[in-house]
C-alpha positions in Angstrom: 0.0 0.0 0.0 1.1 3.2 -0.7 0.1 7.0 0.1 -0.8 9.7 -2.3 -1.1 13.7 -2.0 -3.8 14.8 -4.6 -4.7 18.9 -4.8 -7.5 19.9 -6.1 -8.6 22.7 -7.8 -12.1 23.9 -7.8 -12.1 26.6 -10.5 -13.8 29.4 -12.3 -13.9 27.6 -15.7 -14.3 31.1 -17.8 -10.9 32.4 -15.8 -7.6 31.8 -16.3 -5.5 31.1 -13.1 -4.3 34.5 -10.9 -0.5 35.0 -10.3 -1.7 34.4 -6.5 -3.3 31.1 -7.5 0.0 30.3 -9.3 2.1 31.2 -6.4 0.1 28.8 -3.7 0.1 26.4 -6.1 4.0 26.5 -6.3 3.9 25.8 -2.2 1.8 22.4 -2.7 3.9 19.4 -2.2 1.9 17.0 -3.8 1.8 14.2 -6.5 -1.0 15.3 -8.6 -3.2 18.5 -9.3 -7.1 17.9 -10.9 -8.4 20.6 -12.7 -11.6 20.5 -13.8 -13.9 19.8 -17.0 -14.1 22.6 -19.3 -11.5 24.6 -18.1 -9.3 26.0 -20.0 -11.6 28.1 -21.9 -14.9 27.9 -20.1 -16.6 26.3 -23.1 -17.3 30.2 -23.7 -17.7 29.2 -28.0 -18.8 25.8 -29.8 -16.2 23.3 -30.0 -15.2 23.6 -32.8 -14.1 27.0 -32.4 -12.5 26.2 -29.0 -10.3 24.1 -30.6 -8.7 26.5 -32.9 -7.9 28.1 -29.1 -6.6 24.6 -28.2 -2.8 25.7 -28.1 -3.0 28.8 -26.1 -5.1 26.6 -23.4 -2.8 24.3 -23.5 -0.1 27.2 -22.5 -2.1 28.1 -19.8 -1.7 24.2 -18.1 2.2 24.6 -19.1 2.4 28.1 -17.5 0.8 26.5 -13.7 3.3 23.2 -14.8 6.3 25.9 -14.2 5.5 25.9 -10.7 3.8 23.4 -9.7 6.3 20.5 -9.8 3.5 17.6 -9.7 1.7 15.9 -12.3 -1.4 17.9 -13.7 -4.5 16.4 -15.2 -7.0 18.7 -16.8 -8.7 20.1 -17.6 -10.5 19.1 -20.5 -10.4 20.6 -23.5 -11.4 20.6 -27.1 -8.6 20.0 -29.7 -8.1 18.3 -33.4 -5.7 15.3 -32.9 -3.4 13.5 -35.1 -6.1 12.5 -37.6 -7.9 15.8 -37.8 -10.6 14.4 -35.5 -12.3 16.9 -33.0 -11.9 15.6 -29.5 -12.9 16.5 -25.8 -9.0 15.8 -24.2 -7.6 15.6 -20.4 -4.1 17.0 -20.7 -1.5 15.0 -18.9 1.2 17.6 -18.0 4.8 17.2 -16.0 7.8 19.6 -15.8 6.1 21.5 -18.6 5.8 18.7 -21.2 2.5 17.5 -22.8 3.1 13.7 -21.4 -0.5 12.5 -22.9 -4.0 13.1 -23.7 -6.8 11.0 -22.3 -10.0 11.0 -25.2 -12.8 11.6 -23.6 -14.8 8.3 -24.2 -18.5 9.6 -23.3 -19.8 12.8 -24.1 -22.4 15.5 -23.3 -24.9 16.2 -26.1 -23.0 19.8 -25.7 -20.0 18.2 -26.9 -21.0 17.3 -30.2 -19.5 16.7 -33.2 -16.5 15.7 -30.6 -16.2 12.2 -31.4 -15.5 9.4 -28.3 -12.1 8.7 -27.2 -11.1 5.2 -26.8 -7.7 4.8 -25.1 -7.3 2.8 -21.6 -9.4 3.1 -18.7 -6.3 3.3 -16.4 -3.4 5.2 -16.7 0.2 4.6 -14.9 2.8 8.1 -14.1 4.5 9.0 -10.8 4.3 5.7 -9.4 1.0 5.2 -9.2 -2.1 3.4 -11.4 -4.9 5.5 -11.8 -8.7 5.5 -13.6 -9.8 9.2 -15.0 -13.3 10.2 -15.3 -14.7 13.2 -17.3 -18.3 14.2 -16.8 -21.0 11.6 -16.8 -18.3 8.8 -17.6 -18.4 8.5 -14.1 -21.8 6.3 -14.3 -20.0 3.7 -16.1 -20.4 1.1 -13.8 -18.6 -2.3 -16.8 -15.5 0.8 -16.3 -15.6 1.0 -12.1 -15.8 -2.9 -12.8 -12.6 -3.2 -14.5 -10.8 -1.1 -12.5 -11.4 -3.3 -9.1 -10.7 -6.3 -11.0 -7.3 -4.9 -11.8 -7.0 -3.6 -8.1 -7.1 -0.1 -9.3 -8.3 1.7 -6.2 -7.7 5.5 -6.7 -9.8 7.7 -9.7 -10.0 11.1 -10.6 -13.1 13.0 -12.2 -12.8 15.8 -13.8 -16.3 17.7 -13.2 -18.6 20.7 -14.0 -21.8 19.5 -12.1 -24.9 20.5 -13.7 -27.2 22.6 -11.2 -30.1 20.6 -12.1 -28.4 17.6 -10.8 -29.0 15.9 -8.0 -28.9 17.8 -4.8 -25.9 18.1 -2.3 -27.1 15.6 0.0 -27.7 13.4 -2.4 -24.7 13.8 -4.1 -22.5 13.4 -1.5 -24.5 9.8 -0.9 -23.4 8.7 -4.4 -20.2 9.1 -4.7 -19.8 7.5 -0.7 -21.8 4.5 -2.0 -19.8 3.9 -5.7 -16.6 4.2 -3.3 -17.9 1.7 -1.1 -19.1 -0.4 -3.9 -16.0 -0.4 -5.7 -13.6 0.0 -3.3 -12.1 2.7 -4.5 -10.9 6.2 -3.4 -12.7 9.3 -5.8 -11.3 12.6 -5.9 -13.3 15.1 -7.7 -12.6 18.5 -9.0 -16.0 20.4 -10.4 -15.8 23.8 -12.1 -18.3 26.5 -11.9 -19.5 28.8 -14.4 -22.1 28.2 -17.6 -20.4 26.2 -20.3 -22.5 26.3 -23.5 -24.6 28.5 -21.6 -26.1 25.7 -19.5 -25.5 26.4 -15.6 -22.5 24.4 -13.7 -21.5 24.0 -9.9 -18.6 23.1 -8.2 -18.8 20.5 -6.1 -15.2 19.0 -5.2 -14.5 16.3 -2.7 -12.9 13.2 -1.9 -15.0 10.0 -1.2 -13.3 6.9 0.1 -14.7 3.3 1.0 -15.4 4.6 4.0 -17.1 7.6 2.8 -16.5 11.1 2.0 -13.9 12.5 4.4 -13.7 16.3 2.6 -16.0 17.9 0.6 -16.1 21.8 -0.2 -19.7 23.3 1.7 -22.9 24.1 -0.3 -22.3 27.5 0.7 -19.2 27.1 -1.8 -20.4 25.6 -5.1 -19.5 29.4 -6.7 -16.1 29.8 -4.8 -12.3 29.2 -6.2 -10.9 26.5 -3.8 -7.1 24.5 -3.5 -7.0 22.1 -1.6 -4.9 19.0 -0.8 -5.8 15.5 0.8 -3.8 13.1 1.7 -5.0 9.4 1.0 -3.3 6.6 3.0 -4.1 2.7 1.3 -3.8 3.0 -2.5 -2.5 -0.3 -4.0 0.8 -0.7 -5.5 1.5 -1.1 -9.2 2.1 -4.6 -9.2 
């Protein structure tokens, strides 16, 4: 077993990250830092057109990598890959080099004409074997499946919750009872702000198998948060 540090960053998706953002973020000592859906770029435009933006969001992820020595995932952003194909992509960032992009495999109806990823539900860097969610993949239950048959026990989502969801209370419930089911530690990071003009809520938080042990307040759903946990019991690589 081995322990992680994960920050999270709840985030204004429609604003880029302050100079005092950058400079706590320099201070965090941790493995990983989840941004969340959407951001850079706020889906403020349709896809398509946020791709043609694609590289100077990326620069923005690059210009928090200069300081923040961890590994960065997120957020998720639109972009035209090898083949010319538009795609909704999670970043993977170190030291200021692009190491990867995760496709997003499941999309939102405001995604569209994105066209599904379909790369590997886990991923392996610093050490540690992860699962990444993006948006509603998180109610793929056949994907929570695989990952606890191959002992994967730590997952990231990368979130913008919709404020028609389901409420706080309820929410909270969920993600205690898919950690319980699974046996798996969640750590989400939700943005706030009104993609594709459609409301979204941040609503960050850790949830472990034996529930959620931090969670921002739902006094907070509007409010730019860092914050890093420390999780004790993920399983080792092999």
């Amino acid at each position: 077993m081995s322990s992680v540090k994960i920050t999270l960053f709840q985030k204004d998706l429609s604003q880029p990250v302050s100079p005092e953002q950058r400079s706590k973020l320099s201070k965090e000592k941790s493995d990983f830092l989840i941004l969340p859906l959407y951001f850079p770029g706020g889906g403020n435009g349709s896809p398509e057109s946020l791709a043609s933006r694609s590289k100077s969001f990326l620069d923005e992820v690059f210009a928090v990598s200069e300081v923040y020595k961890g590994a960065i995932l997120g957020g998720a952003m639109f972009r035209r890959d090898d083949e010319g194909q538009l795609r909704l992509s999670v970043p993977i960032v170190q030291n200021v080099v692009l190491v990867d992009w995760y496709d997003v495999k499941s999309l939102s109806s405001e995604d569209s004409p994105a066209v599904p990823g379909n790369g590997e539900d886990s991923l392996i860097l610093g050490g540690f074997r992860f699962g990444i969610f993006a948006g509603k993949e998180i109610n793929d239950a056949a994907r929570l499946d695989r990952l606890r048959s191959d002992r994967v026990n730590l997952a990231f989502h990368l979130d913008a919750v919709s404020e028609n969801g389901s409420n706080y209370s309820q929410d909270l419930k969920d993600y205690a009872d898919l950690s319980l089911k699974y046996g798996i530690f969640l750590i989400r990071s939700s943005g706030y702000g009104t993609p594709f003009g459609k409301k979204r809520i941040g609503r960050s938080l850790l949830s472990t198998p034996t529930g959620v042990t931090w969670k921002v307040a739902e006094t907070e759903q509007e409010k730019e948060i860092i914050k890093t946990v420390n999780i004790n019991g993920i399983n080792g690589l092999f």
